[in-house]
LUMKEBA-645322 format. One record per residue (C-alpha): chain; y, x, z; residue in one letter. Coordinates in Angstrom, 2 decimals, always signed. Layout:
<atoms>
+-------+---------+---------+---------+------+
! kette !      py !      px !      pz ! rest !
+-------+---------+---------+---------+------+
!     A !       Y !       X !       Z !    a !
...
+-------+---------+---------+---------+------+
</atoms>
This chain:
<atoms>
+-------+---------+---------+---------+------+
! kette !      py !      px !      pz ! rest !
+-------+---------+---------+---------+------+
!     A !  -13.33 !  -15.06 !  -16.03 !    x !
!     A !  -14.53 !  -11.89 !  -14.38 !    x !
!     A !  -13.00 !  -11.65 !  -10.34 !    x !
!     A !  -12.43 !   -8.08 !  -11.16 !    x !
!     A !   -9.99 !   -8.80 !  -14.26 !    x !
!     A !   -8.73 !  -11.16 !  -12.64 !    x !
!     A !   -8.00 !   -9.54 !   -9.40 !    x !
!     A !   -6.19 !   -7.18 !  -11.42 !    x !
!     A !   -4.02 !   -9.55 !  -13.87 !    x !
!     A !   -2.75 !  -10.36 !  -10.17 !    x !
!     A !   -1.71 !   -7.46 !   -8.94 !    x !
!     A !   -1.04 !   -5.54 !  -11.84 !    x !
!     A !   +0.64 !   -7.09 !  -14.94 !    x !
!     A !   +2.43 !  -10.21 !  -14.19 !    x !
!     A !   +3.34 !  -12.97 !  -16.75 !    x !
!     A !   +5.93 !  -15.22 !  -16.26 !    x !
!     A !   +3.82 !  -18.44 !  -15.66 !    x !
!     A !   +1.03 !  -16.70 !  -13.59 !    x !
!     A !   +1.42 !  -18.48 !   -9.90 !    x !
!     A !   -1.28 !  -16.67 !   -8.15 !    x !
!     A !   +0.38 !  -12.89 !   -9.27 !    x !
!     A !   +4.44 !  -14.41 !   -8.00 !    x !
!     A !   +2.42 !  -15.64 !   -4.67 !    x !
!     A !   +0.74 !  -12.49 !   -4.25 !    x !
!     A !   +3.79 !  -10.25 !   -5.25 !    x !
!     A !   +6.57 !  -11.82 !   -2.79 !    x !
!     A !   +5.05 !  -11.19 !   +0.36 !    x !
!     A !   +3.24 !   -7.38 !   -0.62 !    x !
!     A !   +7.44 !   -7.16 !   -1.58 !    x !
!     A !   +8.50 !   -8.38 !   +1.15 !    x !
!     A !   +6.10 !   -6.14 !   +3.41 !    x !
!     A !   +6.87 !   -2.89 !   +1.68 !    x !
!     A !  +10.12 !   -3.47 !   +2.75 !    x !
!     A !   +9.79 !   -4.58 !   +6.25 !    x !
!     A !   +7.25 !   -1.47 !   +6.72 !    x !
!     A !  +10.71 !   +0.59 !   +5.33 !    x !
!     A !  +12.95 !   -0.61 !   +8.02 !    x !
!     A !  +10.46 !   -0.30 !  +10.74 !    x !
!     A !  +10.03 !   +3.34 !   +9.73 !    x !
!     A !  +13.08 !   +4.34 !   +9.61 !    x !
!     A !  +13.90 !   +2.41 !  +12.88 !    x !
!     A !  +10.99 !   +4.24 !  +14.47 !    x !
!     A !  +12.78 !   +7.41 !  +13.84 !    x !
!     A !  +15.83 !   +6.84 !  +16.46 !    x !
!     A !  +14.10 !   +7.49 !  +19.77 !    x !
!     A !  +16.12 !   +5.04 !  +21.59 !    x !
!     A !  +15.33 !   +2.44 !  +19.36 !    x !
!     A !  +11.75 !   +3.57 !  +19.41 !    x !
!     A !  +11.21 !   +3.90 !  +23.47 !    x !
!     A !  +12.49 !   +0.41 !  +23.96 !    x !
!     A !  +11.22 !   -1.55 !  +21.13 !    x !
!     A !   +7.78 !   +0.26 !  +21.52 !    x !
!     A !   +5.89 !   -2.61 !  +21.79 !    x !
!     A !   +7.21 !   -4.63 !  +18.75 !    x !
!     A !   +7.10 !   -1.60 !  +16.48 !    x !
!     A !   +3.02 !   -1.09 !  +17.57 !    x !
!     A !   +2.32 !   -4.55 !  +17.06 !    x !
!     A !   +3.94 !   -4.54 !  +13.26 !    x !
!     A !   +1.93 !   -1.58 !  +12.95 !    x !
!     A !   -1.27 !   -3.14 !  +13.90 !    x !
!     A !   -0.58 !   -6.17 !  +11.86 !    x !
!     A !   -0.49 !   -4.19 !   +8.81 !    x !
+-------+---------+---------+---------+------+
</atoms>
């Protein structure tokens, strides 16, 4: 099988016995919404000026 179709069977269109697209879906899930909550707690300056650190180093892990 081609890498390229297969690449996008993963991330694209997901069938209920694929393992590798559930593995690779979960965590780009689970990002997504980590990246939402660190966002919008970026937005309180409080919050940002004293979790400054933590926030840049989410940021630089994505």
């Amino acid at each position: 099988m081609n890498i390229r179709k297969r690449a996008f069977e993963i991330i694209e269109k997901s069938q209920g016995n694929d393992i590798a697209s559930s593995v690779f879906k979960v965590p780009i899930i689970i990002l997504i919404l980590l990246n939402i909550i660190a966002v919008t707690a970026a937005s309180y300056n409080s919050f940002a000026e004293t979790h400054a650190e933590g926030l840049f180093r989410f940021e630089f892990f994505q």
